[in-house]
C-alpha positions in Angstrom: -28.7 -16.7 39.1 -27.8 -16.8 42.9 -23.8 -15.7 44.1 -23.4 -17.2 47.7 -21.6 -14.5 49.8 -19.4 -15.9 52.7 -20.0 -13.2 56.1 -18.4 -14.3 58.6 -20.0 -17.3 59.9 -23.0 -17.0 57.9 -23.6 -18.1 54.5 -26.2 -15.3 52.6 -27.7 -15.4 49.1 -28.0 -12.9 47.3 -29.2 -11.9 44.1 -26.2 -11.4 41.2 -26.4 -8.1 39.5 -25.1 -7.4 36.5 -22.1 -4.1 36.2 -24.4 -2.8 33.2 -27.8 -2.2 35.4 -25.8 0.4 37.8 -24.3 3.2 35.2 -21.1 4.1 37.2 -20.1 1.1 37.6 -20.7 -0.1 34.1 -17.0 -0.8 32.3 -16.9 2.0 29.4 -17.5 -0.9 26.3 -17.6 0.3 22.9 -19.6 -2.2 20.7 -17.7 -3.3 17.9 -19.0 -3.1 14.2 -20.1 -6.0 12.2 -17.3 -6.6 9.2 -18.6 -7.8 5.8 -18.0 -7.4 2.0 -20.0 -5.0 0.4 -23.0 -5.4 -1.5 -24.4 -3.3 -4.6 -26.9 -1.3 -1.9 -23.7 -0.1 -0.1 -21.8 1.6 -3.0 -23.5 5.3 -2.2 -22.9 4.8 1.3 -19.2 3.7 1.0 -18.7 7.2 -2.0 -19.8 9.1 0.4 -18.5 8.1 3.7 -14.6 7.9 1.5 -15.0 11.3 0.1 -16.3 12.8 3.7 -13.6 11.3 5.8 -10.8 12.4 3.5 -12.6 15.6 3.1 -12.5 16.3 6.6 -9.2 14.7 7.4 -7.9 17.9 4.5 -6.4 14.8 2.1 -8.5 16.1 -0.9 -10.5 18.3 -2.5 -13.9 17.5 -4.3 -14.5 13.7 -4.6 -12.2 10.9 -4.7 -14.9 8.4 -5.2 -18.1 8.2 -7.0 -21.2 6.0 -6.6 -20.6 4.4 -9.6 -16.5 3.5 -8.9 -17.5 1.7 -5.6 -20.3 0.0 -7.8 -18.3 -1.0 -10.2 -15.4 -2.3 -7.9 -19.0 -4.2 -5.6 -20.1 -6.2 -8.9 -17.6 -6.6 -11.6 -14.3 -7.5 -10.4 -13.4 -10.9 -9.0 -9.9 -9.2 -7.8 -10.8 -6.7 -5.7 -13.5 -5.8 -2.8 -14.8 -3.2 -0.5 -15.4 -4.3 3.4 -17.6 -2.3 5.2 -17.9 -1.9 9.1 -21.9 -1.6 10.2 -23.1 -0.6 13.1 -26.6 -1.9 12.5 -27.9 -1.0 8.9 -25.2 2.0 9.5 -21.8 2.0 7.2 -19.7 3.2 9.7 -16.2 2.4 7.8 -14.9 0.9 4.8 -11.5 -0.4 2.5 -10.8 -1.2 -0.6 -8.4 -3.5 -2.1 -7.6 -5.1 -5.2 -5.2 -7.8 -6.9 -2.3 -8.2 -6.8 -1.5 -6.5 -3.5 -3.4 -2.9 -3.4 -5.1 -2.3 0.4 -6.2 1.7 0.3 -9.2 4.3 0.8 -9.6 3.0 4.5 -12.4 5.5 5.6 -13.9 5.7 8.9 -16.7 8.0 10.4 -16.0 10.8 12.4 -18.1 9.2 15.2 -16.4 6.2 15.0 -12.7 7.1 14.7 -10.6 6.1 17.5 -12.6 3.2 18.2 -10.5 0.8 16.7 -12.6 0.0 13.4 -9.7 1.0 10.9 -7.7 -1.3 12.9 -10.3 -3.7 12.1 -11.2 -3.6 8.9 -6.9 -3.6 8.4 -7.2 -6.7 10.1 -10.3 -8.5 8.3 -9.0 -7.4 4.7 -5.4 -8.8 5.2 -7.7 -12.0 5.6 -9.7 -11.2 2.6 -6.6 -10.8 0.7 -5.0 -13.5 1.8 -7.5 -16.4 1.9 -9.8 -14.9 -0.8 -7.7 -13.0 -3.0 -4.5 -15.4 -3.0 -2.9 -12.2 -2.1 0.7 -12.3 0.0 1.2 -9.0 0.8 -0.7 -5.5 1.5 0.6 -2.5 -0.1 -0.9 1.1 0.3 0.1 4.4 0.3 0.7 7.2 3.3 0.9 10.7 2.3 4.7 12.0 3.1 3.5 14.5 5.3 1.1 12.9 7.9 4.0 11.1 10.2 0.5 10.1 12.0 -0.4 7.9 9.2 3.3 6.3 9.1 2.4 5.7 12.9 -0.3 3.8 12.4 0.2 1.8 9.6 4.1 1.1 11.5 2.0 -0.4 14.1 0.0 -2.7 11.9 3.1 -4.2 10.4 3.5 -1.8 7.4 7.2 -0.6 6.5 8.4 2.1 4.5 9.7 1.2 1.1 11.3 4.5 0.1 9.1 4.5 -2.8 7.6 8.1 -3.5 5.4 9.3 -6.2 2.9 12.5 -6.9 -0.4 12.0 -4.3 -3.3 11.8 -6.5 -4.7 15.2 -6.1 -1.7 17.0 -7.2 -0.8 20.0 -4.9 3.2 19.4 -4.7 2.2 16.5 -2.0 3.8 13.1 -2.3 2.9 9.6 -1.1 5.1 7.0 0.2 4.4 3.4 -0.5 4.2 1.1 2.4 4.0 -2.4 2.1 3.1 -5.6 4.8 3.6 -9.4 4.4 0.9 -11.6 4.7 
């Protein structure tokens, strides 16, 4: 491809370059994952990528999911799914969610957080729900203390419902149900 240059009086051609052949001018681009429902091959993957993010993030102890949970979720339930963000063959992310309005267990990579996959997958399972599941609204929960996670889920149109029970794992934590419209 030629780019005419106008100098002047004088018309030059010159070869167009492209910003990603010189590295300081290249824009900073973060490729985005590949979004997709899970298969059976991706049930150890999504186990362990749950159990290390949440790990990591101090939300639990031991394992929240096994192998054979995500399996069983993959392969025998026409009311619920797992999505999966891949970069490549890599699981780099992941949700749950489940009839009649359960979103939850959003995981992402360490690598990969702050990249905008969580916001992502948020966004391709409120489709799932909604066109797939016949779901009309998205309801998760946010652990009372982690104002962060009210932060973020407040900007992806979830509200607090005042709604508090005992967090899963027990330790005198409670979790807040939020809820969004689809």
């Amino acid at each position: 491809m030629l780019v005419k240059r106008v100098l002047s009086t004088t018309t030059r051609v010159t070869p167009a370059i492209s910003l990603a052949t010189i590295p300081l001018l290249a824009p900073s681009i973060t490729p985005r994952p590949s979004i997709r429902v899970a298969s059976p091959d991706d049930a150890a993957a999504v186990a362990h990528l749950v159990n290390t993010a949440l790990r990591d993030a101090n939300l639990m102890q031991g394992d929240r999911l096994t192998t054979p949970n995500v399996l069983e979720t993959i392969t025998t339930s026409d009311a619920a799914a797992v999505l999966v963000a891949c970069d490549g063959a890599d699981i780099v992310g992941s949700i749950q969610v489940r009839t009649p309005d359960y979103v939850g267990a959003l995981a992402v990579r360490g690598d990969w957080q702050k990249r905008g996959v969580g916001r992502q997958l948020l966004a391709a399972a409120a489709i799932h729900c909604k066109e797939v599941l016949g779901m009309t609204k998205l309801v998760g929960v946010v652990v009372t203390n982690r104002e962060d996670h009210y932060e973020y889920y407040g900007r992806r149109g979830f509200v607090r419902t005042g709604v508090f029970m005992p967090h899963p794992e027990g330790r005198g934590l409670l979790v807040e149900v939020v809820e969004k419209p689809l």
